[in-house]
TORLO-33350 format. One record per residue (C-alpha): residue number from 1; y, x, z. Coordinates in Angstrom, 2 decimals, m for minus. Example, Ala and Ser with C-alpha at 12.3 -4.5 7.8 and 13.67 -1.06 7.14 Angstrom:
! TORLO-33350
@i:1; north:m4.50; east:12.30; up:7.80
@i:2; north:m1.06; east:13.67; up:7.14
//
This chain:
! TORLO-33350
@i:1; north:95.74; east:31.61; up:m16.70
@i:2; north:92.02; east:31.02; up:m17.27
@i:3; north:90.73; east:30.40; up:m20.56
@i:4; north:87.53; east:28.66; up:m19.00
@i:5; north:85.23; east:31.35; up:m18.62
@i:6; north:83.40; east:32.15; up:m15.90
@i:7; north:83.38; east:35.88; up:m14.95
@i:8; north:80.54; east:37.28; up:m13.09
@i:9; north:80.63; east:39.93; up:m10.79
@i:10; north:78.46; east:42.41; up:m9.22
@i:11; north:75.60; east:40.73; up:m10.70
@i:12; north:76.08; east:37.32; up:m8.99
@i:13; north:75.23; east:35.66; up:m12.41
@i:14; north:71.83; east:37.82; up:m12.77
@i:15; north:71.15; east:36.40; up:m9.56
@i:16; north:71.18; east:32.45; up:m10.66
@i:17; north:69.56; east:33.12; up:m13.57
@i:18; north:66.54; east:34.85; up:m11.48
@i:19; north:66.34; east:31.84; up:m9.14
@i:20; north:66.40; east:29.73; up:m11.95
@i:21; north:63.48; east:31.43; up:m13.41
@i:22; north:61.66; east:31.97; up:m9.95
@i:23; north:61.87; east:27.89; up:m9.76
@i:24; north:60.69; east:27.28; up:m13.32
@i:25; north:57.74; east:29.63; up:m12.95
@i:26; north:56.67; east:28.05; up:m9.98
@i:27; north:57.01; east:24.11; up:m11.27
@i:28; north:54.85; east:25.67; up:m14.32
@i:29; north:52.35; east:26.83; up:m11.38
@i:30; north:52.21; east:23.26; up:m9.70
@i:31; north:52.09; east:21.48; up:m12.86
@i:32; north:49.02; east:24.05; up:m14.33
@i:33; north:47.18; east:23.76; up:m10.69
@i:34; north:47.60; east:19.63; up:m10.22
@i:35; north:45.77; east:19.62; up:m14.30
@i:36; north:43.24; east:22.16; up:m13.12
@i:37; north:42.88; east:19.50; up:m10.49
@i:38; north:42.57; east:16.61; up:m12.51
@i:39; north:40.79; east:18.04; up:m14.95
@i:40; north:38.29; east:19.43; up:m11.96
@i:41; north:38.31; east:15.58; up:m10.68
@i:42; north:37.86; east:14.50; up:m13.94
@i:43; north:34.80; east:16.24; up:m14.94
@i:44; north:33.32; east:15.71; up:m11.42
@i:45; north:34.02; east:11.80; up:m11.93
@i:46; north:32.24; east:12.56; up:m15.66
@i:47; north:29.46; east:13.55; up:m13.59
@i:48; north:29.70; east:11.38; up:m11.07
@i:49; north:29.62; east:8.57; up:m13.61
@i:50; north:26.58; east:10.15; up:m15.52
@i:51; north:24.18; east:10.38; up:m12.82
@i:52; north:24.73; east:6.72; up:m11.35
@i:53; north:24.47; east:5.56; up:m14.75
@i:54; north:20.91; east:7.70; up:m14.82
@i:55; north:20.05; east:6.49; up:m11.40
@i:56; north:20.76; east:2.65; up:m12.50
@i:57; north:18.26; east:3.36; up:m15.17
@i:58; north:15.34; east:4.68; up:m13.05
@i:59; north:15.94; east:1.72; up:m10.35
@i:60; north:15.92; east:m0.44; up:m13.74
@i:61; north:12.36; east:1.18; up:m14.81
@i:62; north:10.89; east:0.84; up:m11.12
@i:63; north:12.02; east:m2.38; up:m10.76
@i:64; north:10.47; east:m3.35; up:m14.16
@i:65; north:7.44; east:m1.37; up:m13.23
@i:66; north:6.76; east:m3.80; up:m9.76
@i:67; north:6.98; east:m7.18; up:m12.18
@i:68; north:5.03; east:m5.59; up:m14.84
@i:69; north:2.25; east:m5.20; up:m11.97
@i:70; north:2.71; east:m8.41; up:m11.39
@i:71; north:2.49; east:m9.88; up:m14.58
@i:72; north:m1.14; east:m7.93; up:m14.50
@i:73; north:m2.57; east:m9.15; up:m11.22
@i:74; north:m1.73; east:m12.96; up:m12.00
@i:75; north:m4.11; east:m12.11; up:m15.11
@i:76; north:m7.12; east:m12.45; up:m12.82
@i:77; north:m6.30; east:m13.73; up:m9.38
@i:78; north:m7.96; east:m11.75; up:m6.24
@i:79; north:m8.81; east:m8.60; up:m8.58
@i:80; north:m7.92; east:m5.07; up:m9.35
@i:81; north:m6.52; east:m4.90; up:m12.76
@i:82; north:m9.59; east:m3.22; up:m14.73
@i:83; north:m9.16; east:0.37; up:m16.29
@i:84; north:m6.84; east:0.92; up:m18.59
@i:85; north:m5.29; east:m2.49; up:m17.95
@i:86; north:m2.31; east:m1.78; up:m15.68
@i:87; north:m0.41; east:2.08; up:m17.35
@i:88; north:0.81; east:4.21; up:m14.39
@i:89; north:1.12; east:7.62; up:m15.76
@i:90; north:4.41; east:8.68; up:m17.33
@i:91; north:5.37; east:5.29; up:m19.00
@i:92; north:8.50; east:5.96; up:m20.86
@i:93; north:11.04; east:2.89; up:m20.03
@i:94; north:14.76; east:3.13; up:m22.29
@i:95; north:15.76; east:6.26; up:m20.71
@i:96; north:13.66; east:6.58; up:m17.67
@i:97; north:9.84; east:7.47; up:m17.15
@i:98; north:7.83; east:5.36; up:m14.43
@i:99; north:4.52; east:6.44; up:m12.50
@i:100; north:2.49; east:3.94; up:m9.97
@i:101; north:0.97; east:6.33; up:m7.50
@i:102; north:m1.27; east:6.16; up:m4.24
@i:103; north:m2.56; east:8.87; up:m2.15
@i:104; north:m5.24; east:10.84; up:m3.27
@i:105; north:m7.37; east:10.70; up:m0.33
@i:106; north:m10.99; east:12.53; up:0.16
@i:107; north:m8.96; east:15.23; up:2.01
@i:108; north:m6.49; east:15.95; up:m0.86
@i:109; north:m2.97; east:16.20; up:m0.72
@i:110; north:m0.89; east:14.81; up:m3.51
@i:111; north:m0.87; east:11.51; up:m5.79
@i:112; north:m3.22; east:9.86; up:m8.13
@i:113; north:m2.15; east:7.24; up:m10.13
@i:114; north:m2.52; east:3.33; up:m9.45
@i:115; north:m1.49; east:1.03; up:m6.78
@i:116; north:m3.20; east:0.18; up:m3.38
@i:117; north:m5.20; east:m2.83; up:m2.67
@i:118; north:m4.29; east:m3.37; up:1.10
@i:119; north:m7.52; east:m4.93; up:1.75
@i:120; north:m9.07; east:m1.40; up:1.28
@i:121; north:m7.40; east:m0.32; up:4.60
@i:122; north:m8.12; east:m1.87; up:8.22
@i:123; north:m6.04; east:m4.35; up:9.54
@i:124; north:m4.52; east:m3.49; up:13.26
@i:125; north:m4.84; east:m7.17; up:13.98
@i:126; north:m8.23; east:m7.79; up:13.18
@i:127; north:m10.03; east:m4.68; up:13.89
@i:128; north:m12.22; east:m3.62; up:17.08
@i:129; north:m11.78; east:m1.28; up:19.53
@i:130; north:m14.59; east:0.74; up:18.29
@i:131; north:m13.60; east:0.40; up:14.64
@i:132; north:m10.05; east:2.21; up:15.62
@i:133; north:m11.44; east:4.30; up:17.96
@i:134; north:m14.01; east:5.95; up:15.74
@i:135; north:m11.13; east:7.49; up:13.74
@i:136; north:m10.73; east:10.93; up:15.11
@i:137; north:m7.26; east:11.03; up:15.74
@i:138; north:m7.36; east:7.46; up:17.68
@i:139; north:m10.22; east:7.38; up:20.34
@i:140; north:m10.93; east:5.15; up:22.49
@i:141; north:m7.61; east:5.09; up:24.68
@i:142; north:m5.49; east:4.61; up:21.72
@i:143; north:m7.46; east:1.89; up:20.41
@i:144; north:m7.69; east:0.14; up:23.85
@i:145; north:m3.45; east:0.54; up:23.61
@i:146; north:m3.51; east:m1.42; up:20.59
@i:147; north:m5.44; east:m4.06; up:21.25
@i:148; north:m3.75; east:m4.54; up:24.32
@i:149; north:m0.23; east:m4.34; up:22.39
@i:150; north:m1.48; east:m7.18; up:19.94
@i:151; north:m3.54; east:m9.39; up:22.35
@i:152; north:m1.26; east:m12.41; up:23.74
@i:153; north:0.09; east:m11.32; up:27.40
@i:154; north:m3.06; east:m14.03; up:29.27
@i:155; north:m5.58; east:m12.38; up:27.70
@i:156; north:m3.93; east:m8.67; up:28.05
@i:157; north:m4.17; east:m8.90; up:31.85
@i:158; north:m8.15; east:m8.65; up:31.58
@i:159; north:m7.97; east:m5.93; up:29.18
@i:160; north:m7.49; east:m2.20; up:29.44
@i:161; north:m4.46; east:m0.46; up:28.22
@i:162; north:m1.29; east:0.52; up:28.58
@i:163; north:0.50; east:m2.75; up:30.01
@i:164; north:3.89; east:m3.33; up:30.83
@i:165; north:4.29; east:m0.84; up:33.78
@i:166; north:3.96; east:1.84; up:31.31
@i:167; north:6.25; east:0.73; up:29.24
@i:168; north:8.95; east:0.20; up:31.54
@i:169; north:9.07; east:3.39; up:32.86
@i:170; north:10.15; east:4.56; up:29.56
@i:171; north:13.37; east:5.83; up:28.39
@i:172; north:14.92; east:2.79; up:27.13
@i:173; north:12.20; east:1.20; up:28.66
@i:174; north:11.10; east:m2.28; up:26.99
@i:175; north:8.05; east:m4.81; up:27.45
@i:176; north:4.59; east:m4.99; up:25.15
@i:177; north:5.19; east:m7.13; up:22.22
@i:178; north:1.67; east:m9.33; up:23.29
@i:179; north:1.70; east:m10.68; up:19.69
@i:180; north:0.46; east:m9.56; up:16.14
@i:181; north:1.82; east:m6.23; up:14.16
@i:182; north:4.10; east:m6.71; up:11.96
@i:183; north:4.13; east:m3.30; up:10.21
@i:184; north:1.87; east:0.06; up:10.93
@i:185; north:4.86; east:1.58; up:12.17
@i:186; north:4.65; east:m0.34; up:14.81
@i:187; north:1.99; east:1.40; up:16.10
@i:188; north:4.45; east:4.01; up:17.60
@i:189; north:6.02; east:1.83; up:19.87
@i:190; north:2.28; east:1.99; up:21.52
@i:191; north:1.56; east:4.46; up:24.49
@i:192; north:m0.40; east:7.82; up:22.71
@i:193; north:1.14; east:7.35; up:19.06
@i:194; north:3.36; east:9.68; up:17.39
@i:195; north:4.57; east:10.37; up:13.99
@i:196; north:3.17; east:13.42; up:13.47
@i:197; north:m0.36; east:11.53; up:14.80
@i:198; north:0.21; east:8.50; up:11.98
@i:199; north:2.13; east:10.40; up:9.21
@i:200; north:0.01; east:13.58; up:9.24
@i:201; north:m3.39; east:14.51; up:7.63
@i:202; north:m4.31; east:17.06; up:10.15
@i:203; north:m7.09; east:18.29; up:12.81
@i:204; north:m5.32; east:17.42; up:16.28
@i:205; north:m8.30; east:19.15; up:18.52
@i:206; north:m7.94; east:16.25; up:20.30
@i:207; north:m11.53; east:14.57; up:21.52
@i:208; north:m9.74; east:12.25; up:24.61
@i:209; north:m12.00; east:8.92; up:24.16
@i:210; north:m14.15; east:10.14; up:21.43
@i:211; north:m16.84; east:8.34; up:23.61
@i:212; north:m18.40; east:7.14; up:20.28
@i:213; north:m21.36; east:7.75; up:18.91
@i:214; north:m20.47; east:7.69; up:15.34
@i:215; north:m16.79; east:10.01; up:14.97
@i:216; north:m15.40; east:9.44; up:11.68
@i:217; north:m13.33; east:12.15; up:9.82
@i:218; north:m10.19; east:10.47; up:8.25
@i:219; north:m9.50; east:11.48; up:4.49
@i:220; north:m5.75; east:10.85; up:4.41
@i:221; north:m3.21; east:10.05; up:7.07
@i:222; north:m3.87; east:7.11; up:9.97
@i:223; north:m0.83; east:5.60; up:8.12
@i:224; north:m2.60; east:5.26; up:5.21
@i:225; north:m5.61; east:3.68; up:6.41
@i:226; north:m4.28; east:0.66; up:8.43
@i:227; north:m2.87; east:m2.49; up:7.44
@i:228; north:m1.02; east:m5.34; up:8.56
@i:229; north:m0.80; east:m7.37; up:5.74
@i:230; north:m4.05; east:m8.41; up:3.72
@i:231; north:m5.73; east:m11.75; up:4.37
@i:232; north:m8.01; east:m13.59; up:1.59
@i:233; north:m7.06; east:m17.46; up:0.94
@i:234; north:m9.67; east:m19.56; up:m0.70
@i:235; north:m7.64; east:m22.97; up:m0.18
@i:236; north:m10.15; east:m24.83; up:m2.39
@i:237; north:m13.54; east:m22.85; up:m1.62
@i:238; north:m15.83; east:m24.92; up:0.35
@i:239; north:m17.36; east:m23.84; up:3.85
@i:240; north:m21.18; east:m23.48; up:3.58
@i:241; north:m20.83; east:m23.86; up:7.27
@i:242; north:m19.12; east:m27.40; up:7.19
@i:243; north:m21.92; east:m30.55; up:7.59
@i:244; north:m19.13; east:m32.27; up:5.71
@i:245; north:m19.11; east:m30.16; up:3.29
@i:246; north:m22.30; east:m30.12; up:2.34
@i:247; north:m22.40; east:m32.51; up:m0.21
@i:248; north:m20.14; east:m30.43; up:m2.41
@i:249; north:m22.24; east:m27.71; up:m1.78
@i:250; north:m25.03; east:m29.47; up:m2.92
@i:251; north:m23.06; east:m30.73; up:m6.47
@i:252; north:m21.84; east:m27.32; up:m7.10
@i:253; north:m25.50; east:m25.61; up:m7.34
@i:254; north:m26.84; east:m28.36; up:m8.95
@i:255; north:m23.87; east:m27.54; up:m11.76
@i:256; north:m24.23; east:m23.91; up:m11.85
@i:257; north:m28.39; east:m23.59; up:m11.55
@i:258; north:m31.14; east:m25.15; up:m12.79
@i:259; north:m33.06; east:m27.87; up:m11.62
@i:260; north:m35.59; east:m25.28; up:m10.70
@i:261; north:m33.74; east:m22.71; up:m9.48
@i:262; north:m31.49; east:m25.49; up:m7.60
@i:263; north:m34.58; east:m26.75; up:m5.73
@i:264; north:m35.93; east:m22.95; up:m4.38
@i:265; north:m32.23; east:m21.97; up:m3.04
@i:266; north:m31.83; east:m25.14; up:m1.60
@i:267; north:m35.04; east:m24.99; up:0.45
@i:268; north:m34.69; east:m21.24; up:1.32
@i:269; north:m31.24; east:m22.35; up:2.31
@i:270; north:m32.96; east:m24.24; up:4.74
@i:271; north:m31.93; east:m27.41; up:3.48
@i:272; north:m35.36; east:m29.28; up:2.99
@i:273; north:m37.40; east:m28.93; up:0.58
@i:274; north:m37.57; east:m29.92; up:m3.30
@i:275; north:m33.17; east:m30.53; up:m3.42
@i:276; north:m34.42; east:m33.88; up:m1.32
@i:277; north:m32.28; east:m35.45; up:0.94
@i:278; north:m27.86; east:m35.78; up:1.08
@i:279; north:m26.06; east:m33.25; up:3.38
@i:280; north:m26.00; east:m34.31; up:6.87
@i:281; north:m25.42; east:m33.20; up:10.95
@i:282; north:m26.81; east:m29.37; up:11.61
@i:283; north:m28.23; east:m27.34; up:9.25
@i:284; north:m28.17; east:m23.20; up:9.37
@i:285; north:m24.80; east:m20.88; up:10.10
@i:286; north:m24.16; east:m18.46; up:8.01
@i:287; north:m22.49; east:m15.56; up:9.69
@i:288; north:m21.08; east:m14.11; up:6.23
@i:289; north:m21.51; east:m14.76; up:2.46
@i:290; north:m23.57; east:m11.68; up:2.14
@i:291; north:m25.77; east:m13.35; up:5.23
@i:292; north:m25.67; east:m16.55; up:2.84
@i:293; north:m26.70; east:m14.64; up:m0.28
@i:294; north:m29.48; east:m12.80; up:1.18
@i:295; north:m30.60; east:m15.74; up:2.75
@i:296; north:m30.56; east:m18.41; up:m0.33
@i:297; north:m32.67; east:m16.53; up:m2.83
@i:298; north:m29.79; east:m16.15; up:m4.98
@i:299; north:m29.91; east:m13.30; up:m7.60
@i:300; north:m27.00; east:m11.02; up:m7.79
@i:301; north:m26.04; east:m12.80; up:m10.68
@i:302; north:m25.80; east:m16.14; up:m9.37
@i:303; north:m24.52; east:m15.30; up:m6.27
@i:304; north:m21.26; east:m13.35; up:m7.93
@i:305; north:m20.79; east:m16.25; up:m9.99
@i:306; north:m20.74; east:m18.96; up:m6.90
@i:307; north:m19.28; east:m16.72; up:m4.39
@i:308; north:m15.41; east:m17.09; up:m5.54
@i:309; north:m15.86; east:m20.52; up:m4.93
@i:310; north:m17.60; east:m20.50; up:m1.26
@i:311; north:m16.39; east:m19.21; up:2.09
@i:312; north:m17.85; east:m19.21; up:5.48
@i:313; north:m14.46; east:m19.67; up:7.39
@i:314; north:m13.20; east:m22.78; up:8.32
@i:315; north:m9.48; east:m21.69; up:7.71
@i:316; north:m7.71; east:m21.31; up:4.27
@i:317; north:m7.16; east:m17.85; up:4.80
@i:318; north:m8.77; east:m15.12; up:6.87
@i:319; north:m7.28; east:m12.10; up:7.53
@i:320; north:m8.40; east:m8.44; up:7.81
@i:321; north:m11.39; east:m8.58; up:5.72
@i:322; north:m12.08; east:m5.00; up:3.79
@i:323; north:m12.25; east:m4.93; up:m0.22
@i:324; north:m16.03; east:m3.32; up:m0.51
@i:325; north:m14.96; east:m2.47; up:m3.99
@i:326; north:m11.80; east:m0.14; up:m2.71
@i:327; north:m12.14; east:0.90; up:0.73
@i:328; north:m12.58; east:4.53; up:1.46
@i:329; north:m15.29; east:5.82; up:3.06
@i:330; north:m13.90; east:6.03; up:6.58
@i:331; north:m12.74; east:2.53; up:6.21
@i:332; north:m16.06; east:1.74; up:5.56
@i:333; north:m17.56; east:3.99; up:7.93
@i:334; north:m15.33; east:2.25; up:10.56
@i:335; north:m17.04; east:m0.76; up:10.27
@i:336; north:m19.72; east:m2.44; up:12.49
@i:337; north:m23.19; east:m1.91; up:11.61
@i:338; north:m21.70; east:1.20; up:9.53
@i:339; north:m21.41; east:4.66; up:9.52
@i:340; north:m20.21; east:7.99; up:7.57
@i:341; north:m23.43; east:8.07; up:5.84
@i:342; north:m24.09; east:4.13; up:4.79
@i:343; north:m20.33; east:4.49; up:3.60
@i:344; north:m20.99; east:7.60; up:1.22
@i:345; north:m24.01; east:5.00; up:0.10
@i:346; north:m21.75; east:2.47; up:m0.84
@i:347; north:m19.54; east:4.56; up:m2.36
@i:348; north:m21.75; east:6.32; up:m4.66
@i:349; north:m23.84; east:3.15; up:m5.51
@i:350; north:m20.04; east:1.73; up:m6.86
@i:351; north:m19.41; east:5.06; up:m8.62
@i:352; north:m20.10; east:3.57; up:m11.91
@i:353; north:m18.77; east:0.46; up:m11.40
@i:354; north:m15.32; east:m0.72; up:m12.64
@i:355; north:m13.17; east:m2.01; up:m8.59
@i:356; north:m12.21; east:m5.03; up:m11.23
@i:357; north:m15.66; east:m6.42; up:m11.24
@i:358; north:m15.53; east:m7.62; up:m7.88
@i:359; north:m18.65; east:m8.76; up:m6.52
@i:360; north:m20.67; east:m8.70; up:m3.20
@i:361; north:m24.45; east:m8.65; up:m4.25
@i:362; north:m24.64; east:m5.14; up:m5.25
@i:363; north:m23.35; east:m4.14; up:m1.98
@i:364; north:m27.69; east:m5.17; up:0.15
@i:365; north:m29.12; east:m2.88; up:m2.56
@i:366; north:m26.88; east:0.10; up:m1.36
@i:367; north:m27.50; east:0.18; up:2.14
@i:368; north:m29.61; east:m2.81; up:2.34
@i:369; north:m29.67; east:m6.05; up:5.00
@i:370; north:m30.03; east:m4.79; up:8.78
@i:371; north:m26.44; east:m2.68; up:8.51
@i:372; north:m25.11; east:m5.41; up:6.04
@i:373; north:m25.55; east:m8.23; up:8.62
@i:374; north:m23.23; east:m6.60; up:11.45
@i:375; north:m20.62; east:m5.45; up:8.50
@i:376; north:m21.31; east:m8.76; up:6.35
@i:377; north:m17.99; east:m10.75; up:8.64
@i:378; north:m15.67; east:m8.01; up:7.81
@i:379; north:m16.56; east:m7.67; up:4.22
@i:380; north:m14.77; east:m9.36; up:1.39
@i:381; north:m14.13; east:m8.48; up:m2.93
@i:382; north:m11.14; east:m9.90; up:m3.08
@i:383; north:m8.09; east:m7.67; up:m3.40
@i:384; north:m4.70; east:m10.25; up:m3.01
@i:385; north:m2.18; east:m7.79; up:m1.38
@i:386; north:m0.96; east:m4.55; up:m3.23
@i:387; north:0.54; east:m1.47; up:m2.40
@i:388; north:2.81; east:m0.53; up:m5.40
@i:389; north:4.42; east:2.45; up:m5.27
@i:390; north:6.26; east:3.38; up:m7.81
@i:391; north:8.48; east:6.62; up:m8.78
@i:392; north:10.88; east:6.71; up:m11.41
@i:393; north:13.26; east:9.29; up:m13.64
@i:394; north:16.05; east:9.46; up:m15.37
@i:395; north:15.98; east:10.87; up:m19.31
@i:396; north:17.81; east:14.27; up:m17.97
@i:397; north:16.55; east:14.47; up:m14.32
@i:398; north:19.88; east:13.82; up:m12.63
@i:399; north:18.64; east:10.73; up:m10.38
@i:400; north:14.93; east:9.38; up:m9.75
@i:401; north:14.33; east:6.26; up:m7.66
@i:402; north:11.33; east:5.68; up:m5.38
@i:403; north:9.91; east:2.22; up:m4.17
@i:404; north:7.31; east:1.24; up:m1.99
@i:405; north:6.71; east:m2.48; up:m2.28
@i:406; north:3.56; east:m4.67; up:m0.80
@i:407; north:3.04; east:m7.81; up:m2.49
@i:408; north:0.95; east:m11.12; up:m1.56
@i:409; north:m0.65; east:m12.55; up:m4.94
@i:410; north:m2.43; east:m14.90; up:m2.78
@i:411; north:0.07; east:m17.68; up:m2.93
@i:412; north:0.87; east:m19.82; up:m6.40
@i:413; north:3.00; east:m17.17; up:m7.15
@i:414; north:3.49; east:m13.42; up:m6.48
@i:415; north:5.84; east:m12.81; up:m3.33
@i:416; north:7.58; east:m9.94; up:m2.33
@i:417; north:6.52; east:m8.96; up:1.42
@i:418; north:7.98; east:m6.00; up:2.03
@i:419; north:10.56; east:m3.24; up:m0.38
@i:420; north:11.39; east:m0.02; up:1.33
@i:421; north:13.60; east:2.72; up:m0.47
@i:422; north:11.43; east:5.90; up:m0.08
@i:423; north:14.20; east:7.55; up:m2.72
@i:424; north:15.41; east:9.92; up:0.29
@i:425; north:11.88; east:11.36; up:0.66
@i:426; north:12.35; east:13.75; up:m1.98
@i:427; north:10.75; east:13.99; up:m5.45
@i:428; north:6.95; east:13.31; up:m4.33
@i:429; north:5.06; east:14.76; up:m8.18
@i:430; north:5.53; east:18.04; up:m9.97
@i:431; north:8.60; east:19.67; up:m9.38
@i:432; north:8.59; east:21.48; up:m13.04
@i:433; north:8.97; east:18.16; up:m14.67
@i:434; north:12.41; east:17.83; up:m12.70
@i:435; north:13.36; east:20.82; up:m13.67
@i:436; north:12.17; east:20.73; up:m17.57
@i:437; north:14.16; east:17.45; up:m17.82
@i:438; north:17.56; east:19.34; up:m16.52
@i:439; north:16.84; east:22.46; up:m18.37
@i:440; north:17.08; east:20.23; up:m21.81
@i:441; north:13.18; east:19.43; up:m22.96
@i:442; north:13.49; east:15.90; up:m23.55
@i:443; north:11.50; east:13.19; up:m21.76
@i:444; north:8.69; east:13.00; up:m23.93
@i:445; north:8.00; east:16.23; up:m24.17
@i:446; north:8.34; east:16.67; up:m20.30
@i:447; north:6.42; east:13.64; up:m19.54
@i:448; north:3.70; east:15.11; up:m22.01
@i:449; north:3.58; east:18.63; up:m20.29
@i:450; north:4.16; east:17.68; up:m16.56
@i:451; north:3.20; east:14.04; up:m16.13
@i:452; north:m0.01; east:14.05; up:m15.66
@i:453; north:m1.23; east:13.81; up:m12.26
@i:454; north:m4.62; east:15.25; up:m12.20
@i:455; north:m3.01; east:18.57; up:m13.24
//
C-alpha cells in the first residue's frame, strides 16, 4: 500500500526543486530590473520635472523683464530711458537672473547691455539707393535689388534691378513682392543676399557696385543695421508747413517766448515783421525741423523745448527717420549730405551727452548747416520702437530662455510687434556663469562674478 509519500528516484526530485529555483531567481531578476527601471524613469522624470520647472522660471523673468521695459519707456514717451533708469545687468528675478542686451558694435563681437532703439538703424523702406549701397557689403546692385523689391510693380518697370524674370527662373521660382518689407529677413528673398552676407560681421572682398564715392565700413552685421519697423507719430504736432496751420503756430511761440523774442523768430521765420499780421496763403517750406531751427533764430534751448510739439510732415507718422541721439556711425555715415567723418563728429560731440536728452539743436554745432540741410529730412530724436532683447537663467543653470521682442510705444499704449524665441541659439554671454550655476555657486554669487558684461 502507499502511506502517501512520494518517493523520488534517481534524483527526479533534485530536479524540480532546481527548476523551481531557476524560475524564482529569474522572477527576482525581472522584478529587480523593471525597479531599476522605474527607479531610472523616475529620477529622469525628477529631472525632467526640475528643469521645466527652472525653464518656466526664466521665461517668467524674461517675460517680466519686456513689461518692466515697458513700464520705463511710457515714463517719457519718444525717449531712451536715461542711465541708470532701466537695470539690464544680472537682475535677480525669484529664482532666475535677467540681462537686456544689444550688440556691441564698433567692430566688437559680443553683448553690451540695454535695448535697441530701432530708429538708430536704417529703414529698408525708406532709405536710398546710395544710403544702402554705401555699406560695403551691399553696393550698388544690391541696393538697386531692394528698391526694386519694395517699389510697387508700375513704378518697378522704370527701375533697375532684379525683376521678375530673375526670380522666376529660380528654384521654386516665385514673383517680387512690389510692396513694403515686412521684416529684414526679407531681404534674402532679394537677388545677391545671403545669410552669411546679413548675419555675418565680416570682410567679403567684394567691391561689385562700390561705385560710391564715400564706402562705409559696417561695425556690426547688415542685420543689425536695418530696420523695418520705426516710424515717429506726432498726431497732435502742428505742420510749420501748413498755411492752415499757421495760426497755431503763431499762439504757440507767443506762449513759449517772449514778446521780444516772439517778434525776431517770427520775422526771421519769414513771417513779416514785428509778430504783425494772422497766418495766411504761402509763406516759406521748411525742408526739416533742423532747416526750421536754423532758420528761425531759435536758440538751442528754445528750439528743444518747441520741437516735440512741431513737425514738418503733413502725415501723423513718418517713417524711417534715424534717432541722431543712437545711430551708429555708419548709420549716420549712410546718410545724405554725410559721411564716415561728419558721423565720428556727431558721435563724439554726443559723447557726453545722456541718448535720454533727446534734442536736435546740438546736432548744426557738430558738423554744422551745409551737411545738416541734405541729412536734416532723415533726421529725427525720437526713439518710439525698441529692440528688447532679453536673456534669462534659471537659479541652477538647467534652462535659460532667450527673447527678442520689438515694440511700438508710439501708440496710446505699448504694443507688441514682433516676439521671436532665439532660446535655440545657444547661451549668447559668458559660458562660466552657466557652468558656476551647475557646479553649485549660487546665483548671486555667480551673477556677481560672471554677470557683468564689460568683462
Amino acid at each position: 500500500m502507499m502511506n502517501g509519500r512520494t518517493k523520488c528516484g534517481r534524483g527526479g526530485c533534485h530536479r524540480e526543486r532546481g527548476a523551481v529555483m531557476i524560475v524564482a531567481v529569474l522572477i527576482l531578476l525581472v522584478v529587480t530590473a523593471t525597479a531599476l527601471l522605474l527607479a531610472t524613469t523616475m529620477r529622469v522624470e525628477v529631472r525632467a520635472a526640475a528643469n521645466q520647472v527652472e525653464a518656466m522660471a526664466a521665461a517668467n523673468a524674461a517675460e517680466g523683464a519686456v513689461r518692466h521695459v515697458m513700464a520705463v519707456l511710457a515714463r517719457e514717451p519718444g525717449q531712451m530711458p536715461a542711465a541708470g533708469e532701466l537695470p539690464s545687468e544680472g537682475v535677480i528675478v525669484g529664482d532666475a537672473a535677467y540681462w537686456l542686451i544689444r550688440p556691441a558694435g564698433e567692430g566688437r563681437a559680443g553683448y553690451v547691455a540695454g535695448i535697441t532703439d530701432e530708429a538708430s538703424k536704417l529703414h529698408l523702406n525708406v532709405a536710398t539707393v546710395e544710403m544702402l549701397g554705401q555699406l560695403r557689403g551691399v553696393g550698388r546692385t544690391r541696393a538697386e535689388d531692394v528698391v526694386a523689391w519694395r517699389t510697387p510693380e508700375e513704378q518697378a518697370m522704370d527701375l533697375p534691378g532684379a525683376g521678375a524674370e530673375h526670380y522666376l527662373m529660380l528654384d521654386p521660382p516665385y514673383l517680387p513682392k512690389h510692396g513694403p518689407l515686412e521684416s529684414v529677413e526679407e531681404l534674402l528673398l532679394v537677388r545677391g543676399w545671403t545669410p552669411e552676407r546679413l548675419f555675418e560681421l565680416a570682410d567679403f572682398g567684394d567691391t561689385t557696385g562700390m561705385d560710391f564715392e564715400n564706402v562705409i565700413e559696417p561695425d556690426r552685421p547688415l542685420y543689425e543695421l536695418f530696420t523695418v519697423y520705426s516710424y515717429a507719430a506726432r498726431a497732435d504736432a502742428i505742420n510749420v508747413n501748413a498755411s492752415d496751420e499757421r495760426d497755431a503756430l503763431r499762439e504757440l511761440l507767443e506762449t513759449e517766448l517772449s514778446a521780444e523774442r516772439f517778434s525776431l523768430v517770427w520775422s526771421e521765420l519769414g513771417f513779416g515783421g514785428g509778430g504783425g499780421g494772422r497766418g495766411g496763403s504761402g509763406g516759406p517750406t521748411f525742408e526739416s525741423m533742423l532747416d526750421f531751427y536754423r532758420r528761425s533764430g531759435l536758440t538751442g534751448e528754445e528750439f528743444d523745448a518747441l520741437a516735440a510739439r512741431l513737425t514738418t510732415d503733413e502725415t501723423a507718422a513718418s517713417a524711417g527717420r534715424v534717432n541722431v541721439n543712437t545711430a551708429s556711425e555708419p548709420v549716420l555715415a549712410a546718410l545724405p549730405g554725410m559721411d564716415e567723418a561728419s558721423a565720428a563728429a556727431l558721435v563724439d560731440a554726443r559723447a557726453g551727452r545722456d541718448a535720454s536728452e533727446g534734442g536736435l539743436a546740438w546736432v548744426v554745432d557738430a558738423v554744422g548747416d551745409d551737411r545738416l540741410f541734405e541729412a536734416g529730412p532723415y533726421l529725427t530724436d525720437r526713439a518710439q520702437q525698441f529692440t528688447v532683447d532679453v536673456v534669462a537663467i534659471g537659479a541652477t543653470g538647467r534652462a535659460f530662455k532667450r527673447y527678442r521682442v520689438v515694440i511700438d510705444m508710439a501708440g496710446d499704449r505699448p504694443r507688441v510687434v514682433r516676439f521671436d524665441d532665439w532660446t535655440e541659439r545657444g547661451w549668447p554671454l559668458d559660458p562660466a556663469l552657466r557652468e558656476a550655476l551647475r557646479s553649485g555657486v549660487s546665483l548671486e554669487e555667480a551673477v556677481a562674478l560672471y554677470g557683468r558684461l564689460d568683462r
